[in-house]
N, C-alpha and C positions, 0 to 999 in steps of 0.2 A: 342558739337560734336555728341551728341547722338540723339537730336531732327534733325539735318543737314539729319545723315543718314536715320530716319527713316522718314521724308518729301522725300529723294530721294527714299527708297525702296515704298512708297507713289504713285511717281509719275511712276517709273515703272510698277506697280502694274494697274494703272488706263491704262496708255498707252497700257498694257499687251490686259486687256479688252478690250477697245477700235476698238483694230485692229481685235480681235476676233470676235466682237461685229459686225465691218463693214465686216467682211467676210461671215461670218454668214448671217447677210440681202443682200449682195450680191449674195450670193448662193438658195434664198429663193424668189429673186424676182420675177419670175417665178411664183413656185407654187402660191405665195401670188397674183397674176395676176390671174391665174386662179378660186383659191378660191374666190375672189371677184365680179368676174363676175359672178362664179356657184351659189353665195349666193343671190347675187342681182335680177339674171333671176329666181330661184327659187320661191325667193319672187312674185316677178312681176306676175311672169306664174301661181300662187297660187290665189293671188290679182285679178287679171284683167281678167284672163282665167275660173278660177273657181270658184270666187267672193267669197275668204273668205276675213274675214276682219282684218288687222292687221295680216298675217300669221306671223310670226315669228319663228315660229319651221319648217318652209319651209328651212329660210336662215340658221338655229343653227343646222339645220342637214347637211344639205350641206356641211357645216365647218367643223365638226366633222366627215363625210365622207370622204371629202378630207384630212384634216389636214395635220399633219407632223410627226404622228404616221408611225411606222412599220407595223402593223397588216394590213394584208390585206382588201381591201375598202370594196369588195362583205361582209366580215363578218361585218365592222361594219355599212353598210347601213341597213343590215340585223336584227343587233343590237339594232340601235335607232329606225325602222319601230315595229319593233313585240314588245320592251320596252316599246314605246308607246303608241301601241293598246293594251296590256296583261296591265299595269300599269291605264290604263282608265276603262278599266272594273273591275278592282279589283277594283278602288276606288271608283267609281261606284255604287259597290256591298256593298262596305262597310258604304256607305254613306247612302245608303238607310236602312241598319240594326239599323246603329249606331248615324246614324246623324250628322251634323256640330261644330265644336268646336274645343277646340286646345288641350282639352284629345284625342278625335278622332281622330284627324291628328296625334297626337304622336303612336296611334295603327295603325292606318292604317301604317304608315311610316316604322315602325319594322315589320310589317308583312308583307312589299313588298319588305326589304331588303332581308328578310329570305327568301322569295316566289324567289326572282331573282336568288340569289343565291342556290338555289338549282334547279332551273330549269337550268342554263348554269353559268359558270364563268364570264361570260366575264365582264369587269370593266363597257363599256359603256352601255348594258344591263343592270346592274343591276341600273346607275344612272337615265339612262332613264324611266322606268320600277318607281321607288319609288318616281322620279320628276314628273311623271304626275298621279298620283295615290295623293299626296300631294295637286298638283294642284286641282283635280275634287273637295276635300273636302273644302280646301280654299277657292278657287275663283268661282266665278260664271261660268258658260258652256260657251262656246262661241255661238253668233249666228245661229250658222250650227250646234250647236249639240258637246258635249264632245268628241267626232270622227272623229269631224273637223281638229283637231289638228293633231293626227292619220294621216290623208290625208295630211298633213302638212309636217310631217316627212318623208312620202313614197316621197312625189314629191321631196323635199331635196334629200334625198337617190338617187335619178332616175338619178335627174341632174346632181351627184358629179359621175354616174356610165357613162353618157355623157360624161360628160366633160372628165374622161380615156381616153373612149372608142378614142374619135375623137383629143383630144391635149395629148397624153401622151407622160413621159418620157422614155427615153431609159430606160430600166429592168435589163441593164446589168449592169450600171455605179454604184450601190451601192453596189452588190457581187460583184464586181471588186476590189471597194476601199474598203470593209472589207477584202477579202484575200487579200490583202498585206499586210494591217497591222495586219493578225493574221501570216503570215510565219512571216513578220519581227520579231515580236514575239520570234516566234519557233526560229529562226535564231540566236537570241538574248541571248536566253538560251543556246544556244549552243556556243556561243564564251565564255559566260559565266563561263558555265564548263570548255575550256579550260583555260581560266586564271586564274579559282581558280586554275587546277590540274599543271599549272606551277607556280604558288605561294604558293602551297603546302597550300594554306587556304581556308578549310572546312566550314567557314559561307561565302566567296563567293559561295560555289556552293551548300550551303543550300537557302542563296539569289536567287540564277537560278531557284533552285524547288519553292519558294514563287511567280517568277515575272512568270512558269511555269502555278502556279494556279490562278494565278489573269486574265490568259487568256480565262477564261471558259465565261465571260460575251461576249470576243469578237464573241467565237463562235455560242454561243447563240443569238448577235446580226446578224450575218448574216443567219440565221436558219429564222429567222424573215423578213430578207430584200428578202431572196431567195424566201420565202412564198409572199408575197404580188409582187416580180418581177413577180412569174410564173402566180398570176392573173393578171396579167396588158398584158403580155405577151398573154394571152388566148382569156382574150378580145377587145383589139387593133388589129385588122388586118395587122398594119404596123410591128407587131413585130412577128406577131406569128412564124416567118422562125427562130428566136432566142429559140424558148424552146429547143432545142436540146443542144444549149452553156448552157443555165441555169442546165438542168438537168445533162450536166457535171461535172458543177460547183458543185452540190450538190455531186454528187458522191465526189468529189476531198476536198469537207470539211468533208465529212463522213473519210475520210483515214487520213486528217489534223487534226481533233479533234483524232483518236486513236494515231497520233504521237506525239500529244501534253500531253494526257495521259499517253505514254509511256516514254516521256523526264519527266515529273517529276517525276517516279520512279526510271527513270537510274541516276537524282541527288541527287535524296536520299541515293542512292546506293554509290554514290561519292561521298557525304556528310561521308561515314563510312570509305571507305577505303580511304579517305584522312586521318582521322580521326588515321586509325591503319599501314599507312606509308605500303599499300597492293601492293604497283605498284613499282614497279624496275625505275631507271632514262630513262632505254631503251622505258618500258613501257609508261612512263607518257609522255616520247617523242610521240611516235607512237601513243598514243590516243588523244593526244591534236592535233596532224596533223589530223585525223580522222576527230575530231569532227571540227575544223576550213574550211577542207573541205567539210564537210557535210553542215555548217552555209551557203556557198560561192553557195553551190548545190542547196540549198534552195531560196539563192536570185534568183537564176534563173528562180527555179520553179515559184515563184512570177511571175517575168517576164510574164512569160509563160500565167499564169492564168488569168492575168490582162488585155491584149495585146487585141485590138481590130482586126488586120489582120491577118486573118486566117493562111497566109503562114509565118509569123513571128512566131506569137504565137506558129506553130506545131515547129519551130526552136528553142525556148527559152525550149520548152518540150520535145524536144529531145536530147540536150545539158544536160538538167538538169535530165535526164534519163541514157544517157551514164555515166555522171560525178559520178553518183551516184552507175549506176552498177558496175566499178570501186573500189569505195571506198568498196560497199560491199565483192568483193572479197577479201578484209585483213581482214574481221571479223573473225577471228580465235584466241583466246588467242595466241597460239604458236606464231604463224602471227606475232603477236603484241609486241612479248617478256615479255608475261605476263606470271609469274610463281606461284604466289600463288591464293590459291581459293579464298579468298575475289575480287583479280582483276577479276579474269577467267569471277566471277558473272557480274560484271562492263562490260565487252565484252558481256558476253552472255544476257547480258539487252536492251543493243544498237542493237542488230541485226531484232529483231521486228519491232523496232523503223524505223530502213531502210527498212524493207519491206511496214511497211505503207507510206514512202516517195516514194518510188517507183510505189506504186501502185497507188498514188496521182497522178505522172505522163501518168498514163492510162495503166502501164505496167498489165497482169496478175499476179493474185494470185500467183499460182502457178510458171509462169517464175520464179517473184521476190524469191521466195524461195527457190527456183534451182542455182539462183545466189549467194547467202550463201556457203563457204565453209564448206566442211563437218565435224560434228566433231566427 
């Protein structure tokens, strides 16, 4: 019985993959079409144009230009061109003090790690940077000189910043698809609290504040995808009429990251007063409606942020702006039939939380604060 099931969670498991796996190279065919051409014309136009021999750091920069990293292209074209000229001279330098050998290559190597790394962060900097400094001492020069390769790199770099410029992707479609799936999130948390505070159990909506913090990588991922959309954006002519959507979009995650901040304080805060029975049945009534409709407000804002037609989009953000000023208006303990200070806190934690939801929506600072009843 027990080999049956664990052959069938087996074949699930692969199937799982699988599908993943063909989604995956179906959404990638694209780039991978580009990449191959930018790798190959790189080469060629290295090869045949400027007669080095065997470029190869022509097509490995190109790759690594384009790839399928976040970080925007201008920084790591920038990256592997200056890696590999600063990384050529230093081992250069150190070849000529120290000589060839594979004590030598072990100093030079720790001393271009450290050299990278303190001159900039960046990952591909710094492998660049110690992979051709490694290179000068090991291997012979090339042909055209240890600077050949240098010129190898930039032409990579050139073509991967081409190929943007004239076939690129839309800049909007991946801050598109990361905010929804950080509201969904957000949203997620908050039906959450309310089914702990009508189940009256305290590790659900200690669970809300946990699946609250586990959201910090999404925001962080699209912080990264908005960075690399606004270069694509700057440099594509076909896009540039969109920086104006992107840098909303940024605004509308700066306000989504403080409500996401703010939700896992107000479940921690729900975490106690479930904890010390702080909320009346009235109460736990009126805030689990709150917060179910706030979840519902939220889907919308999605909506909103995602939406490619302008005169849609202003419709899913202004539904999800009314529904929300709305809800703001019962944030008042009394409001809410909340009678003891531990709940009062529980209310008076949620009301920030709504002004950053609102103001996600494009509302003012100030309005949203004005919308608050007063206490």
């Amino acid at each position: 019985m027990a080999p049956a099931a664990g052959l069938t969670a087996s074949r699930h498991f692969l199937r799982g993959r699988m599908r993943t796996g063909l989604i995956r190279s179906r959404n990638s065919l694209v780039p991978a079409i580009q990449m191959t051409v930018c790798a190959v014309g790189a080469y060629a136009f290295a090869e045949y144009v400027l007669g080095h021999s065997g470029p190869l750091f022509a097509a490995t920069s190109s790759l690594i230009a384009l790839g399928f990293s976040r970080e925007p292209r201008l920084r790591r074209v920038l990256e592997v061109g200056l890696g590999c000229t600063i990384g050529i001279a230093v081992g250069d330098l150190l070849l000529h003090w120290l000589g060839s050998g594979i004590w030598q290559a072990a100093v030079v190597l720790l001393f271009s790690i450290l050299l990278a790394r303190f001159l900039d962060s960046g990952n591909i900097f710094t492998t660049q940077l110690a992979l051709q400094s490694l290179l000068v001492v090991l291997l012979p020069a090339p042909s055209g000189g240890p600077f050949t390769r240098s010129i190898d790199a930039v032409v990579g770099g050139l073509c991967a910043l081409l190929v943007t410029i004239l076939m690129p992707k839309d800049p909007r479609r991946e801050p598109r698809r990361d905010v929804q799936k950080l509201l969904h999130e957000l949203a997620e948390v908050l039906r959450e609290c309310s089914d702990a505070l009508v189940d009256s159990d305290s590790t659900r909506a200690w669970h809300a504040l946990v699946r609250g913090r586990n959201c910090q990588p999404l925001v962080d991922g699209m912080r990264h995808s908005l960075r690399a959309s606004n270069e694509v954006a700057r440099l594509a002519p076909a896009y540039r009429r969109h920086r104006d959507e992107l840098d909303r979009l940024k605004e509308s995650l700066d306000f989504i990251d403080l409500a996401l901040r703010n939700s896992r304080v107000f479940a921690r805060r729900l975490t106690s007063a479930i904890n010390h029975a702080a909320l009346s049945d009235e109460a736990t009534e009126n805030i689990t409606e709150v917060l179910r409709e706030t979840a519902a407000a939220i889907d919308e804002l999605s909506l909103g942020l995602a939406e490619t037609h302008d005169g849609v989009r202003r419709a899913h953000l202004r539904t999800a702006r009314n529904d929300l000023s709305e809800i703001a208006l019962r944030l008042h303990p009394k409001l809410l039939g909340v009678q003891r200070l531990e709940g009062e806190t529980v209310v008076m934690l949620f009301r920030p939380l709504m002004v950053d939801l609102l103001e996600a929506t494009g509302m003012d600072a100030r309005e949203a604060r004005d919308i608050l009843p007063a206490l």
